[in-house]
C-alpha positions in Angstrom: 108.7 26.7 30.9 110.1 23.8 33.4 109.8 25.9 36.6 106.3 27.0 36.3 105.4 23.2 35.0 107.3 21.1 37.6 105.8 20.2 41.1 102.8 20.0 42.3 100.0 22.1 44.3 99.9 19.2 46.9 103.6 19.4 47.4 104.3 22.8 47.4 101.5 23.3 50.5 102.9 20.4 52.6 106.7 22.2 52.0 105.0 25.8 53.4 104.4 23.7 56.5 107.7 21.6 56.4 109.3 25.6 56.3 106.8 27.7 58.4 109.2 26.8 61.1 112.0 27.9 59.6 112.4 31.0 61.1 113.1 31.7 65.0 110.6 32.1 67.8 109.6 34.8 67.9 109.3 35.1 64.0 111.7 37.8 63.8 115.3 35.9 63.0 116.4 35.1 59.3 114.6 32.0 58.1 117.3 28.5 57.9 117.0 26.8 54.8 119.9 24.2 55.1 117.3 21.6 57.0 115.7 21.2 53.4 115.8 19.7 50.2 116.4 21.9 47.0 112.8 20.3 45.7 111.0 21.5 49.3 112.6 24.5 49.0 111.8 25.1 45.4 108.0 24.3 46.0 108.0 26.8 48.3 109.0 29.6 46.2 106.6 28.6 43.2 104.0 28.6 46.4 104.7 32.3 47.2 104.4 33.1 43.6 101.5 31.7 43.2 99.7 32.9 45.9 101.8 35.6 46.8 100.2 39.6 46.1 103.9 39.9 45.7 105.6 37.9 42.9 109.3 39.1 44.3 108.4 37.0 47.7 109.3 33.8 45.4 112.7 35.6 45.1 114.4 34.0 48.1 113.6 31.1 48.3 115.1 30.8 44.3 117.4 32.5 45.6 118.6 29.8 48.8 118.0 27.0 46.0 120.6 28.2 44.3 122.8 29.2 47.1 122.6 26.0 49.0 122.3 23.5 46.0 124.4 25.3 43.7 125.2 22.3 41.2 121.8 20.6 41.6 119.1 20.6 38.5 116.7 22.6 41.0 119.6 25.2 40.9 119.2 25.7 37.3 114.8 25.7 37.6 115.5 28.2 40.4 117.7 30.6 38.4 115.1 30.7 35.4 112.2 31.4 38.1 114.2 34.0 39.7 114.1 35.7 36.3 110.4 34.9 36.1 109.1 36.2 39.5 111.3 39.7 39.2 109.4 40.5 35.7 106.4 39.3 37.3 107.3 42.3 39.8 108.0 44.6 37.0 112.0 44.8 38.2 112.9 44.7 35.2 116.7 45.6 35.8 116.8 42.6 38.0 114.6 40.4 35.8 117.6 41.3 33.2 120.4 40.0 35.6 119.0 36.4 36.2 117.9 36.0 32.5 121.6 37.1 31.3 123.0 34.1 33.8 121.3 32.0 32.8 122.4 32.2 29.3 125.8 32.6 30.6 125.5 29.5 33.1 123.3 27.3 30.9 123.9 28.3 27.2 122.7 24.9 25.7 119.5 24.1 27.8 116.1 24.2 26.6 115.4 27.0 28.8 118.1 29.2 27.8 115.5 30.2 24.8 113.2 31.5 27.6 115.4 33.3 29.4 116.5 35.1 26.1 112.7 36.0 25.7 112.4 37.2 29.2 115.4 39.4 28.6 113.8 40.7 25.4 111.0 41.3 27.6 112.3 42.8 29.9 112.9 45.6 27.9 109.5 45.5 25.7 107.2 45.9 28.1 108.9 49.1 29.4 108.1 51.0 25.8 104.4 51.4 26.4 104.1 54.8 25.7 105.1 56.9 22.7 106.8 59.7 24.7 109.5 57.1 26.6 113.0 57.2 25.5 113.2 55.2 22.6 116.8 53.7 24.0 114.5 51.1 25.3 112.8 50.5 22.1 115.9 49.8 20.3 117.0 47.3 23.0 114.1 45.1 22.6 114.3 45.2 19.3 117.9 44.2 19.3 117.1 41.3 22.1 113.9 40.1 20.2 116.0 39.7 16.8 118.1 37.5 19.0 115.8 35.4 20.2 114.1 35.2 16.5 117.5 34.3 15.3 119.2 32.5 17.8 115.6 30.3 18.7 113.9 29.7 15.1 111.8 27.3 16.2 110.7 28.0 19.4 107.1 29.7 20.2 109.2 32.2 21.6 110.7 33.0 18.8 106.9 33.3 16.8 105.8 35.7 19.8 108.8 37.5 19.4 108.4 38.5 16.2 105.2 39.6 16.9 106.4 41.9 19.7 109.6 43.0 17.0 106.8 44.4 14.8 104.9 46.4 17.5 107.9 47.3 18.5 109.3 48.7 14.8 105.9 50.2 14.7 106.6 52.5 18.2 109.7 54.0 16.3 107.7 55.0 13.6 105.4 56.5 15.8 107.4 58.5 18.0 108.7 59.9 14.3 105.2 60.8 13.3 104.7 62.2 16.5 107.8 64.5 16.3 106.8 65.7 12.7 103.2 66.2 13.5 104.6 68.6 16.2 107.1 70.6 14.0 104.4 70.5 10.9 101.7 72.3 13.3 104.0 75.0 13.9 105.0 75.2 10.2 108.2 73.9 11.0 108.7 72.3 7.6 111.6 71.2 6.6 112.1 69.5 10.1 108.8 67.5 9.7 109.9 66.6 6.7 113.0 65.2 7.9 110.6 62.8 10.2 108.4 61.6 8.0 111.0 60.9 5.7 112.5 58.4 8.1 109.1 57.1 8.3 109.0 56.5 4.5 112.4 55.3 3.8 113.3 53.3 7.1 109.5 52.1 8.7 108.1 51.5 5.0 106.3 48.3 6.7 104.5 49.9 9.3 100.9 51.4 10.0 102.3 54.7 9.7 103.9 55.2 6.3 100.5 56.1 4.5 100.1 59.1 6.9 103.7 60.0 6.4 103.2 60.1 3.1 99.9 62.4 3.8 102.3 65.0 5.7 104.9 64.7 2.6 102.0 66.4 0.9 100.8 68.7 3.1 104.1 69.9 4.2 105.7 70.1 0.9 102.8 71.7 -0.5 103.1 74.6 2.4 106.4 75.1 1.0 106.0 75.6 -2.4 107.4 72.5 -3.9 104.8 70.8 -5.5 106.9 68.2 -7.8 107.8 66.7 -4.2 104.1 67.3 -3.1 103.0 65.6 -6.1 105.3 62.7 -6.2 104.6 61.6 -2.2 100.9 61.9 -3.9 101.5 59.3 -6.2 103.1 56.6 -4.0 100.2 57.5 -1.3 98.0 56.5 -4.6 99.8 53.5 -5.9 100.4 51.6 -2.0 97.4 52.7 -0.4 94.8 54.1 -2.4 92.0 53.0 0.0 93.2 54.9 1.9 91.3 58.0 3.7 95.3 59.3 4.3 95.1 59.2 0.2 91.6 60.7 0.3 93.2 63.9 2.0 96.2 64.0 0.0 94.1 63.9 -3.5 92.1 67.0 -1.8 94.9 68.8 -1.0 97.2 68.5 -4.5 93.4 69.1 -6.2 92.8 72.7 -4.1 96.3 73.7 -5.3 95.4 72.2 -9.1 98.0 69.6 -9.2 97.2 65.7 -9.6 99.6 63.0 -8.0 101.9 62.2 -10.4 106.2 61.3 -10.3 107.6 65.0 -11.4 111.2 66.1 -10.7 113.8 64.5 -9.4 114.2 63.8 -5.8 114.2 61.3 -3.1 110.5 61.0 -3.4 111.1 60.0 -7.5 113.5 57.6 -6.6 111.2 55.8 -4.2 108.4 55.6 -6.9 110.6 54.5 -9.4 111.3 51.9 -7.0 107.3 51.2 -6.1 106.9 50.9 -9.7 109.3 48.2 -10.2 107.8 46.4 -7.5 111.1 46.8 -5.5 109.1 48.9 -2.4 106.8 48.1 -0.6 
């Protein structure tokens, strides 16, 4: 990134003294920046977030670079650290506001692929736990297909897709964690309704051969063993390594049924699918 790599240690000290005595007298009056370069100033802000406890302390003096030097190339560095140092803070809301001008201001830069990541990021690393609202979940994944798309060739874009796939794989496990709740209080039909989102729209995640486990168990508690059967056999075909399959086969066997494709449901039409080679 061109703010964290510009400048140097040396510089950025002698500018802490060159603005020590920015401020008034008795250290308690607004600190004067127009004395200054943009560079000096600049140096001081990576300074602070260096060696700052608090990354946001870099904020102003970003902040006056761009104020002061509006049209100047440290403007532009200072706008893309401002961005930085907030999601450093974990402000994320702010962290969002500098990244998006950026893009506006500078669409065509170099950096305007970094500031799209720190956007994305901004909302990723807010979805660290399974309970949060999943709105956040669905903006990252929105804002890291943009940068995938938008930056093919960037390392941002090859981190990014990393993150989109964690980040596909917290949806399906909020679903799981939804139809684990209704199917332990023999709520059925409604955990059957999550893990069939599981199956049909998160087919490519870690969670899909335990979905298919809970097809099993919850159809099973219902009575409908064609479907019970048939999640059985894709469990069988996908993953049969599987101790999700293990369970499964245990649980179709205790009833005397084997997995196998029977009826006609969603469940056959998926296997039909697997068969092909079309799934999975």
């Amino acid at each position: 990134m061109t703010g964290i790599r510009s400048g140097s240690l040396v510089a950025a000290v002698l500018s802490v003294g060159l603005l020590a005595g920015c401020g008034g007298g008795a250290g308690n009056q607004p600190e004067s920046f127009e004395n200054f370069t943009a560079e000096q100033i600049y140096k001081r802000g990576e300074y602070e977030l260096e060696n700052s406890r608090k990354p946001k302390d870099a904020v102003k003096y970003f902040s006056e670079v761009e104020r002061l030097y509006p049209y100047s190339e440290w403007a532009k560095r200072a706008l893309i650290m401002q961005a930085y140092s907030y999601h450093r803070a974990r402000d994320y809301e702010e962290a969002r506001g500098a990244a998006q001008r950026f893009i506006d201001t500078y669409p065509g830069d170099e950096d305007a692929a970094y500031a799209k990541y720190l956007l994305a990021l901004s909302y990723y690393d807010q979805i660290d736990e399974v309970g949060r609202d999943q709105g956040l979940t669905f903006q990252a994944l929105q804002a890291l297909r943009e940068v995938i798309e938008q930056y093919p060739d960037t390392e941002y874009a090859r981190s990014a897709i990393l993150k989109f796939d964690l980040a596909f794989d917290h949806l399906a496990a909020k679903e799981m964690e939804i139809g684990r709740y209704y199917l332990k209080r023999g709520h059925y039909t409604a955990a059957i309704n999550r893990f069939r989102v599981v199956v049909e729209e998160y087919q490519t995640t870690t969670h899909t051969p335990e979905a298919l486990m809970r097809l099993v168990e919850a159809y099973l508690a219902l009575g409908l063993n064609d479907q019970a059967q048939t999640a059985g056999a894709i469990l069988g075909h996908n993953f049969q390594s599987s101790p999700f399959y293990e369970d499964a086969y245990a649980q179709l066997r205790g009833h005397g049924l084997q997995p196998e494709a029977r009826g006609d449901s969603w469940l056959t039409r998926i296997y039909r699918q697997v068969v092909q080679g079309k799934w999975l």
